[in-house]
Backbone as ProteinMPNN parsed JSONL, in Angstrom:
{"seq_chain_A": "XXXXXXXXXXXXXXXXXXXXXXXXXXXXXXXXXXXXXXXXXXXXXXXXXXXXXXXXXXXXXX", "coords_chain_A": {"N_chain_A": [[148.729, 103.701, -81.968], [145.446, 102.248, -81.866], [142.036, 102.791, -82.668], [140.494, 101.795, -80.958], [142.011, 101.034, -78.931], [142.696, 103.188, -77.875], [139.822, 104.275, -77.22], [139.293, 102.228, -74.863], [141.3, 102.494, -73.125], [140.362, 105.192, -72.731], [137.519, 105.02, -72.528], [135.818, 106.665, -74.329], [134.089, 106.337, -76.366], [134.016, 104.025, -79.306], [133.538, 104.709, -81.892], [133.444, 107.553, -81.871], [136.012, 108.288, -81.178], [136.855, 106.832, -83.796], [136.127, 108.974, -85.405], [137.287, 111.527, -84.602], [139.488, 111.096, -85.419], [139.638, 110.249, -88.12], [138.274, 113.102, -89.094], [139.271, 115.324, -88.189], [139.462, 118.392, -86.558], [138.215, 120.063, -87.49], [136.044, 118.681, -88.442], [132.411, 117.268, -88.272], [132.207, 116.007, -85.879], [132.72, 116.855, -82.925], [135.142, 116.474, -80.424], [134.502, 116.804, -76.804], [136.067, 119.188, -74.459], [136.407, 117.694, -71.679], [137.22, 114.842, -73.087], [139.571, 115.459, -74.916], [140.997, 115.88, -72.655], [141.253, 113.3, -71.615], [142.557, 111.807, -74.154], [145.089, 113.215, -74.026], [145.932, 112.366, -71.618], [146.143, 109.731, -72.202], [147.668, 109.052, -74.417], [149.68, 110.553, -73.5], [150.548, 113.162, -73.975], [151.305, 116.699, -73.539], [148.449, 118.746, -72.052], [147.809, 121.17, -72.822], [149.18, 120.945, -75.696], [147.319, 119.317, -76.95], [144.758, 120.502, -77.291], [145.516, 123.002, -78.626], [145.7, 121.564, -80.943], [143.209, 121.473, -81.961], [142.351, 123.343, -82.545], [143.393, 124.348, -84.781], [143.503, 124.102, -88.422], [144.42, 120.988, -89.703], [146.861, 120.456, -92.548], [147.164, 119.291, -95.873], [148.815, 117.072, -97.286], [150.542, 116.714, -99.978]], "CA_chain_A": [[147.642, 103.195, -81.176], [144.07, 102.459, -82.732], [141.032, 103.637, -82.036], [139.837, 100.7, -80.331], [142.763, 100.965, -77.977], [142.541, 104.632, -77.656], [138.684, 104.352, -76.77], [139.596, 101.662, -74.245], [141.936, 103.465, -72.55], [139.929, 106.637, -72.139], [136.625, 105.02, -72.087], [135.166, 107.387, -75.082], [133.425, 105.086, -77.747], [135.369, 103.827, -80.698], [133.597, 105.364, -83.498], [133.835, 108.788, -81.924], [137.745, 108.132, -81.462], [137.72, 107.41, -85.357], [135.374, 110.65, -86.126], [138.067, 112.737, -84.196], [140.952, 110.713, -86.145], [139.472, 111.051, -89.8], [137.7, 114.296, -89.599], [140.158, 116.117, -87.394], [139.26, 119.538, -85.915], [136.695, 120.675, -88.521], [134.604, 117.515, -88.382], [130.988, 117.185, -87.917], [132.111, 115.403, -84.441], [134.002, 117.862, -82.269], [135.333, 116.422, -79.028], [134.833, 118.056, -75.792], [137.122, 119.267, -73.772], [136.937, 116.445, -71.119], [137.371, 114.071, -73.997], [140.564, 115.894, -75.175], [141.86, 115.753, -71.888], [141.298, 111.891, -71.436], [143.045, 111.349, -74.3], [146.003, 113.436, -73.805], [146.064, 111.709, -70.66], [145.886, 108.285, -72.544], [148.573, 109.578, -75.41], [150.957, 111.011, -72.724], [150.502, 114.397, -74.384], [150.682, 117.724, -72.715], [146.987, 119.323, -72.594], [147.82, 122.537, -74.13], [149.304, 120.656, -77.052], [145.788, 118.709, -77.504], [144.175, 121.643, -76.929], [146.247, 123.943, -79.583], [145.666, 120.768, -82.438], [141.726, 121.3, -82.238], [141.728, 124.885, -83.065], [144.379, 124.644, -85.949], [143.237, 123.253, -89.195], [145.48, 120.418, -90.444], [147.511, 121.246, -93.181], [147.058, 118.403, -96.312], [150.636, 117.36, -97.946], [150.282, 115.743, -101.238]], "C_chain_A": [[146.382, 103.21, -82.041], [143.27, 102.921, -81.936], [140.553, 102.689, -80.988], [140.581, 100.384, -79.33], [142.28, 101.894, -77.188], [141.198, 104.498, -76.905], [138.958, 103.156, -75.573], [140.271, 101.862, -72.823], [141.305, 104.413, -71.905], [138.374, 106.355, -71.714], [135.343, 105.913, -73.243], [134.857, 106.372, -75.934], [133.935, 105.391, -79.306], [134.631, 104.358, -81.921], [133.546, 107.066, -83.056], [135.358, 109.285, -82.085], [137.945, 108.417, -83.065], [137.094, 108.36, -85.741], [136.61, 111.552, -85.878], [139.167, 112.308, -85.219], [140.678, 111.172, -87.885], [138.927, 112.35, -89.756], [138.544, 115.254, -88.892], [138.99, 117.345, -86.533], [137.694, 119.925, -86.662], [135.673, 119.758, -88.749], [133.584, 117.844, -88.081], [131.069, 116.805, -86.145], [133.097, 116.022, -83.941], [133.913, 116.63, -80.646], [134.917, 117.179, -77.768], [135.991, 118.155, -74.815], [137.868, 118.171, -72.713], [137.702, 115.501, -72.054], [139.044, 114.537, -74.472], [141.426, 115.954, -74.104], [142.507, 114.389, -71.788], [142.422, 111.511, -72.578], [144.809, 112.586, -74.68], [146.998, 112.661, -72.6], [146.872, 109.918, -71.486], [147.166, 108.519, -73.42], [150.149, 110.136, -74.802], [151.57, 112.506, -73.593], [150.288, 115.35, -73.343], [149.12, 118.222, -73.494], [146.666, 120.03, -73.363], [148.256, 122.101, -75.738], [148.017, 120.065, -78.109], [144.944, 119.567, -77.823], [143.832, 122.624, -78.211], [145.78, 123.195, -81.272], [144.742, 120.974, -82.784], [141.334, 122.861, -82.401], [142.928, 125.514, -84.221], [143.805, 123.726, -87.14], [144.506, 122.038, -89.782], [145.697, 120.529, -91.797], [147.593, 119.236, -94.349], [148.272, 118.381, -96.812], [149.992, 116.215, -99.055], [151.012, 114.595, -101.719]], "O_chain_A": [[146.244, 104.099, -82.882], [143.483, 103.372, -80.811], [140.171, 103.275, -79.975], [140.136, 99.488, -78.613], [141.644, 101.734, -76.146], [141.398, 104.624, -75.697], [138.11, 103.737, -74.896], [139.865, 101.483, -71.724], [141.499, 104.619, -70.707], [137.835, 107.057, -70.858], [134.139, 105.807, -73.005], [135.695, 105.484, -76.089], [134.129, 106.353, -80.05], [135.26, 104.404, -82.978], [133.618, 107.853, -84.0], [135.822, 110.208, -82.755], [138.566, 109.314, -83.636], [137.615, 108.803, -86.764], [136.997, 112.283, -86.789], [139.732, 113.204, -85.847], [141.229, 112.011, -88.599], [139.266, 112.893, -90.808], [138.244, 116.368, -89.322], [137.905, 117.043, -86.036], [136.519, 119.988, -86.299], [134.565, 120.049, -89.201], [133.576, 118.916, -87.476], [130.245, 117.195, -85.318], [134.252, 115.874, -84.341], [132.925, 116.18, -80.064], [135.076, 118.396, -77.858], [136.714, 117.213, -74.49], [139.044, 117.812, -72.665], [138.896, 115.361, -71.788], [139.81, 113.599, -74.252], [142.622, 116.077, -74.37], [143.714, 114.155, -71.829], [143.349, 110.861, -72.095], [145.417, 112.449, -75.742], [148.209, 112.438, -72.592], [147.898, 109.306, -71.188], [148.04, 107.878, -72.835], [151.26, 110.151, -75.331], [152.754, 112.799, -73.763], [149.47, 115.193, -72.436], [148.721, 118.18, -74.658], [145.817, 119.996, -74.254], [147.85, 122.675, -76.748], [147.783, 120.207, -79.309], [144.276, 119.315, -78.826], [142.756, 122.966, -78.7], [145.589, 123.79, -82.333], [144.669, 120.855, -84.007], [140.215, 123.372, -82.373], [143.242, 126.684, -84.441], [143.624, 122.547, -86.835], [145.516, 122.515, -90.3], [144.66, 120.727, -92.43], [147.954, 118.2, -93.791], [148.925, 119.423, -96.877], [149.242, 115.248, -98.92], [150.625, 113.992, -102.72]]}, "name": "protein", "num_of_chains": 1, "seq": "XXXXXXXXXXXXXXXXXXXXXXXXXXXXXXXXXXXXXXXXXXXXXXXXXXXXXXXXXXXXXX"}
């Protein structure tokens, strides 16, 4: 899904979508919680899994 879906969907504005997508967790642009719900909602993710991704750093693979 892109961001431009994703923000569509949930209603959150498409360059915060791609802040959360490139900068992940540790970004300058944190989500809030509503926001993390919406798009679990939108993703068909459980909450706690959305939840769990934004307080884990992602892990780079070379």
């Amino acid at each position: 899904m892109t961001a431009k879906a994703l923000a569509e969907r949930t209603g959150i504005r498409t360059p915060r979508i791609r802040a959360f997508m490139e900068d992940g967790a540790q970004g300058p642009v944190l989500p809030t919680e509503r926001e993390l719900a919406e798009i679990a909602v939108a993703l068909r993710l459980p909450l706690a899994d959305v939840l769990g991704a934004t307080r884990t750093p992602a892990k780079m693979t070379a």
